[in-house]
C-alpha positions as CSV (number, residue, x, y, z in Angstrom):
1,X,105.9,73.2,70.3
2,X,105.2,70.4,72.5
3,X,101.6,69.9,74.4
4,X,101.6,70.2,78.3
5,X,99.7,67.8,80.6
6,X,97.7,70.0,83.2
7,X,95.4,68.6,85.9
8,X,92.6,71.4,87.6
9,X,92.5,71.1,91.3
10,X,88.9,72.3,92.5
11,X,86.1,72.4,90.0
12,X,83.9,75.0,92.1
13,X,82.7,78.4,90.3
14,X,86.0,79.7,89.2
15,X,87.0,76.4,88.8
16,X,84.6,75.7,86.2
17,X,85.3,78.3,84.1
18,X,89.3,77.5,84.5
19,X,88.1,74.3,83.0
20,X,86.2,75.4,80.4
21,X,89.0,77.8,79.3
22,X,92.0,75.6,79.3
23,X,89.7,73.5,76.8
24,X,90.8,77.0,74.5
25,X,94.2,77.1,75.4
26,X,96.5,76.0,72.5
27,X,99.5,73.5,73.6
28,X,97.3,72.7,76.6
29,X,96.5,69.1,77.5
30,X,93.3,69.0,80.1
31,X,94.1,65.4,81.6
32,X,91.2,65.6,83.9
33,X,90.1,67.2,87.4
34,X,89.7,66.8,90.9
35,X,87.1,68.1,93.4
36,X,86.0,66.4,96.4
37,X,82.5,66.8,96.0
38,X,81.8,63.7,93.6
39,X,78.7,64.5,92.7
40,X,79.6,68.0,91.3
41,X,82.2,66.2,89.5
42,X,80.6,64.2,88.0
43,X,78.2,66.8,86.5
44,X,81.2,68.9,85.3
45,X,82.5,65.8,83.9
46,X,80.0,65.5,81.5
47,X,79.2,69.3,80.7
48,X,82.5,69.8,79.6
49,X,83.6,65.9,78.7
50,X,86.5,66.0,80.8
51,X,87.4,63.0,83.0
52,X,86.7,63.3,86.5
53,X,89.1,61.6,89.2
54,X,87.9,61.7,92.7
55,X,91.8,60.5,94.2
56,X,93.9,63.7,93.5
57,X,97.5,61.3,94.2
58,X,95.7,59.5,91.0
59,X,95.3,62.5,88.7
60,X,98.3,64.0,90.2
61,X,100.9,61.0,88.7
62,X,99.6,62.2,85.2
63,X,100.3,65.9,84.7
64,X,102.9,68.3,84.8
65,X,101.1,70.8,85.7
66,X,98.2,71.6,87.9
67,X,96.1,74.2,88.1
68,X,94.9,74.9,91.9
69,X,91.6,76.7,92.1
70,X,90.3,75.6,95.5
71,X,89.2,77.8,98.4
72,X,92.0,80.2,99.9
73,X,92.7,78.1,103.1
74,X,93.7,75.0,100.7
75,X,96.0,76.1,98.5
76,X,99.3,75.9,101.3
77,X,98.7,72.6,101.5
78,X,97.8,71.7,97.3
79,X,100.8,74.0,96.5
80,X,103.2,72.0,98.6
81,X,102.0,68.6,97.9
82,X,102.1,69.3,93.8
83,X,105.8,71.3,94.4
84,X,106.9,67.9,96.3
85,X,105.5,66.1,93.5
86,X,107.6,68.0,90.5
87,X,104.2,69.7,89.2
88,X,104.3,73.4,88.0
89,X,101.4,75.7,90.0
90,X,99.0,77.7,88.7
91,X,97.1,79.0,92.0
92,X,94.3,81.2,92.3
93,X,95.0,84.6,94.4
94,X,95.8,85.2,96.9
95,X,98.2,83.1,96.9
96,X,97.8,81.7,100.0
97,X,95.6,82.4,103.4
98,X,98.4,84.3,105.0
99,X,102.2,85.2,104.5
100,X,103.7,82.2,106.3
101,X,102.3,80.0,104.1
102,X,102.7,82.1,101.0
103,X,106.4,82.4,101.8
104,X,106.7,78.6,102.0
105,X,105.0,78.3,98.7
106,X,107.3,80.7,96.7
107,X,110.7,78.9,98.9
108,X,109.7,75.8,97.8
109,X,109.3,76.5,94.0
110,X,112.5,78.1,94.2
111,X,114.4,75.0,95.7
112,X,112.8,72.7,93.5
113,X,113.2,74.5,90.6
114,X,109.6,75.3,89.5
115,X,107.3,77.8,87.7
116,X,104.6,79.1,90.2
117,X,101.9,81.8,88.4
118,X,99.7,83.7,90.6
119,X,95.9,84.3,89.2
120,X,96.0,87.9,89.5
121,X,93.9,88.3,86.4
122,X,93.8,92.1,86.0
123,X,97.2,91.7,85.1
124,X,95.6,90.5,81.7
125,X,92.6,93.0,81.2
126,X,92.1,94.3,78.1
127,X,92.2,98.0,80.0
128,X,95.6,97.3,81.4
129,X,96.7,95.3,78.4
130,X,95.7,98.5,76.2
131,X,98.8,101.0,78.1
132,X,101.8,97.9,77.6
133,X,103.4,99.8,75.4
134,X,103.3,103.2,77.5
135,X,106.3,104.0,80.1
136,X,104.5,104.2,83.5
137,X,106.2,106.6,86.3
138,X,103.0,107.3,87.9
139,X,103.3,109.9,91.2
140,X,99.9,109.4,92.1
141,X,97.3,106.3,91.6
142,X,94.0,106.3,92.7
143,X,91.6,103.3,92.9
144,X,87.8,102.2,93.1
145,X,87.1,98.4,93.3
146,X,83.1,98.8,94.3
147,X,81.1,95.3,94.3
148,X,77.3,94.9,94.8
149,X,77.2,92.3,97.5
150,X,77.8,88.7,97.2
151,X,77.9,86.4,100.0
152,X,80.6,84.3,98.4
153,X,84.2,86.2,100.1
154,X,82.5,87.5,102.9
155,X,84.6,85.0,105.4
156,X,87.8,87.6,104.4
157,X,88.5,91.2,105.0
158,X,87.6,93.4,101.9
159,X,91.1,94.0,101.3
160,X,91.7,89.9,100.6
161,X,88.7,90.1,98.6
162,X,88.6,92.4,95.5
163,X,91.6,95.6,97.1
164,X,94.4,92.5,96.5
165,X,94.0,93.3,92.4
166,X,94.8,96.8,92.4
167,X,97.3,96.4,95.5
168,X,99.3,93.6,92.3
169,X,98.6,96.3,89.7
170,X,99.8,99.6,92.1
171,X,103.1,97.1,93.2
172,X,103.5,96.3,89.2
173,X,103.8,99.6,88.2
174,X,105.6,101.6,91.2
175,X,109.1,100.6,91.2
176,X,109.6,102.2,95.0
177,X,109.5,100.5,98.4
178,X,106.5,101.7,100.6
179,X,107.2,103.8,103.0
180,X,103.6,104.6,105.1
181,X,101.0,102.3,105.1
182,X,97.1,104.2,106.5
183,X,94.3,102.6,106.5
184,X,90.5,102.8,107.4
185,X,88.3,100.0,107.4
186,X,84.0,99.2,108.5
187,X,82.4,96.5,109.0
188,X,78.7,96.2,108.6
189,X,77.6,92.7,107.2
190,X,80.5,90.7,108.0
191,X,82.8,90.1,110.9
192,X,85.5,91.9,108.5
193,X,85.9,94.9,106.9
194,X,83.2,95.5,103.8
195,X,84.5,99.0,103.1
196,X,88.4,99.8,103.4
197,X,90.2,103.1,101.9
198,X,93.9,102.7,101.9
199,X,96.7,105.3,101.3
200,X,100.3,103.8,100.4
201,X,103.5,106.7,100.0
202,X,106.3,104.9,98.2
203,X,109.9,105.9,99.2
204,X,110.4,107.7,95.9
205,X,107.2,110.2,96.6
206,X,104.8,108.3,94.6
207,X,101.2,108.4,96.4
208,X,98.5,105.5,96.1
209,X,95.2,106.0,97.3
210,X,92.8,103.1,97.2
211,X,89.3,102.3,98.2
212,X,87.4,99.0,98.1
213,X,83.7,98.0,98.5
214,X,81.6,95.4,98.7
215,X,78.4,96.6,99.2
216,X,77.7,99.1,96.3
217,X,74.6,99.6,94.6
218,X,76.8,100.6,91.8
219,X,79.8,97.7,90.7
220,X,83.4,100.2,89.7
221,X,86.7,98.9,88.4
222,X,88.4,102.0,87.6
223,X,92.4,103.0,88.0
224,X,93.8,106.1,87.6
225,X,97.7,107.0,86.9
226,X,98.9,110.9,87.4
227,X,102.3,111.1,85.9
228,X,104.7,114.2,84.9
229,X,103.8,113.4,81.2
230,X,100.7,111.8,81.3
231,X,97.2,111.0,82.9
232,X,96.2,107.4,82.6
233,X,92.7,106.2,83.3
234,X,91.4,102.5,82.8
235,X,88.2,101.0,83.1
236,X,88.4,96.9,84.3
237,X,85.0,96.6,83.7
238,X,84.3,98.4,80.2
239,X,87.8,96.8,79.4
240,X,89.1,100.5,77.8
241,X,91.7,103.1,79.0
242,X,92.6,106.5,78.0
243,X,96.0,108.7,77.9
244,X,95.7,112.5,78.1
245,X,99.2,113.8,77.7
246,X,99.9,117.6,77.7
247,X,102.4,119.3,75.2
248,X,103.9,123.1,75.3
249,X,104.1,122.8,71.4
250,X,102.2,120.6,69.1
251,X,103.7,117.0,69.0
252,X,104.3,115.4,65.8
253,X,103.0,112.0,64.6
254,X,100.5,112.4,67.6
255,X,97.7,109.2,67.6
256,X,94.9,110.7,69.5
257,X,92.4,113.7,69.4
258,X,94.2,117.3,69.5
259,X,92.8,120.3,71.6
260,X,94.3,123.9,71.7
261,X,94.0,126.6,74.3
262,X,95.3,129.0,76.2
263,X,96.4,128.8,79.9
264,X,98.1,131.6,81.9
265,X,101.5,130.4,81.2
266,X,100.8,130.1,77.6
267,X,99.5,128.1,74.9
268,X,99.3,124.4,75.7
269,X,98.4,121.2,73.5
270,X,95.9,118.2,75.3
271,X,96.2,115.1,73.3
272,X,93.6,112.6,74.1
273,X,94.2,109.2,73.2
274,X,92.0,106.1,73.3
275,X,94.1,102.9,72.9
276,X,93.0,99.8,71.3
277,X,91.7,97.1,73.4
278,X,92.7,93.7,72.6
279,X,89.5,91.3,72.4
280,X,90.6,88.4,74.6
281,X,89.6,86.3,77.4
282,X,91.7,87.8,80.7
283,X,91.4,83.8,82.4
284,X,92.2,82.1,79.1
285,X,95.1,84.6,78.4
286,X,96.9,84.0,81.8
287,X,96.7,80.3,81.7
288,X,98.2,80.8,77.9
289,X,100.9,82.8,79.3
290,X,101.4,80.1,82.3
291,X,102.2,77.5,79.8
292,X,104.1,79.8,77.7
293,X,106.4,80.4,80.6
294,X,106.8,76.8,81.0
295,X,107.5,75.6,77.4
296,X,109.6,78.5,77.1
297,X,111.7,78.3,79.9
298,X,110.5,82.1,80.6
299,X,109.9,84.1,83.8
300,X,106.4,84.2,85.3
301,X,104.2,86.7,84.3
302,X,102.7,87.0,87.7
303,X,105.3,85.5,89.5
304,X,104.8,83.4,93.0
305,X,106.9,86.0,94.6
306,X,104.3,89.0,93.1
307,X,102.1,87.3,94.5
308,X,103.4,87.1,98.1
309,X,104.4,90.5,97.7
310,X,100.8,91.4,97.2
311,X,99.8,89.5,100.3
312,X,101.7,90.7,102.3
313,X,100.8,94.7,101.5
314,X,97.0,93.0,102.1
315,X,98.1,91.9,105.7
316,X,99.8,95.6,106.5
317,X,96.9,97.0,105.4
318,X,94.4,94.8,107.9
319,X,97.0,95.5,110.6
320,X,96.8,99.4,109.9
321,X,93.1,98.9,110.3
322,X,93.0,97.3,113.5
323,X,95.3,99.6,114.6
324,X,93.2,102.5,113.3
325,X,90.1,100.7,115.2
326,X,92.6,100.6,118.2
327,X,93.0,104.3,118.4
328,X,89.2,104.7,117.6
329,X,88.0,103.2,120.6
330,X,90.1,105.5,123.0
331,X,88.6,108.3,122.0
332,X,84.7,106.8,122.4
């Protein structure tokens, strides 16, 4: 299997630990990194013994990939000059700073013929990674993304901020259009919304209901699926998940805990079922699958147009709150 050149755009937290983890990455060829601050560059270039270039047209000529982990309101503009260029993109989410720009983004990979992957890394949490195998119809979803606070993301709504994972996951695993879109938002430490709840109904009847925070004293990752045959529930941040499916007879070749009792329509069967979670990386696995999909000539696992997809939902859902706001103030 041949190696593939990659160049990292941005060498700021995240970016950092994208560098550090494509030095893990098998068939992966790190040709060096660009970051306008020099003097960071320079410290990361020795820390992790990977050549710093501070002209990205210079580092740019030597790759065929590039990995764009740069601030939001850069990545239009570092998308479309590597696209132009023949480069593959990786780009952190979202995607892009709004849907214009995410839209030109995914057009132009698709003219010139190009693998864009979006970083929407719960997507490869073990938690998430642990149901693959398990059909998912889910009727209702329900979501808490809580955050103690962190300055860093406080320039963009909530719903940009942490919501825009489970709004990927929710679109992944509901094959429905959405229907209604409500939405309640507060602001109390930023000029955006810190605290949004969200409820999404799908065209086939399928419910999501979804709340986000960034100033908990407690930090949640937690998703749960309500399906005819099953109830899903996975932790993001203890990286496990659990299946409790219900039975009118006892199932054969079951592979979780049995309970028995009675109900007032008859005896029923619980099985509880903890599936493995693999031990990986979540980063270092989507930048594997990124050059997978390259080498292999294979679909995108978190495909440019997921990612737009996503960002768009994000934008209805800021809309909804102003609007919500809107009708608010009439009544004050």
């Amino acid at each position: 299997m041949r190696v593939l050149k990659i160049a990292v755009i941005g060498a700021g937290h995240l970016g950092r630990i994208h560098i550090k983890c494509i030095g893990e990455v098998p068939n992966l060829d790190l040709v060096g990194f660009y970051d306008p601050d020099q003097e960071r560059g320079r410290i990361i270039e020795e820390e992790f013994n990977v050549k710093y270039y501070s002209s990205f047209e210079e580092l740019l000529a030597l790759c065929e990939a590039v990995d764009i982990v740069t601030p939001t309101i850069y990545h239009h503009a570092m998308a479309l000059k590597c696209l132009n260029a023949g480069k593959h993109v990786f780009i952190e989410k979202p995607i892009a700073a709004n849907v214009s720009e995410a839209e030109e983004i995914v057009q132009l990979g698709i003219e010139k013929n190009l693998l864009i992957q979006v970083g929407h890394v719960e997507r490869f949490n073990p938690a998430f990674q642990a149901i693959n195998n398990t059909p998912l119809n889910p009727m209702f979803i329900e979501a808490h993304r809580l955050a103690t606070f962190n300055p860093r993301g406080t320039d963009v709504s909530v719903v940009l901020d942490l919501m825009i994972h489970d709004l990927d996951l929710v679109l992944a695993m509901v094959n429905s259009p959405i229907s209604n879109v409500y939405a309640t938002g507060v602001s109390l430490i930023s000029k955006t919304s810190d605290i949004s709840n969200v409820r999404l109904e799908f065209e086939n009847g399928a419910v999501a209901n979804l709340t986000a925070s960034r100033l908990s004293i407690n930090p949640m990752r937690k998703l749960r699926l309500f399906q005819t045959d099953a109830y899903i529930s996975m932790d993001f941040l203890d990286k496990k998940a659990q299946i409790v499916r219900l039975y009118e007879s006892e199932p054969e070749g079951r592979s979780g805990q049995l309970m028995e009792f009675d109900t007032q329509i008859g005896k029923r069967f619980l099985e509880i079922e903890m599936p493995e979670s693999p031990e990986v990386n979540a980063i270092r696995d989507e930048l594997a699958a990124f050059v997978n999909s390259i080498i292999n000539n294979e679909p995108s696992k978190v495909s440019g147009q997921d990612g737009l997809n996503a960002l768009r939902l994000a934008y209805q859902i800021m809309d909804a709150i102003d609007q919500h706001h809107e009708k608010t103030k009439l009544f004050n």
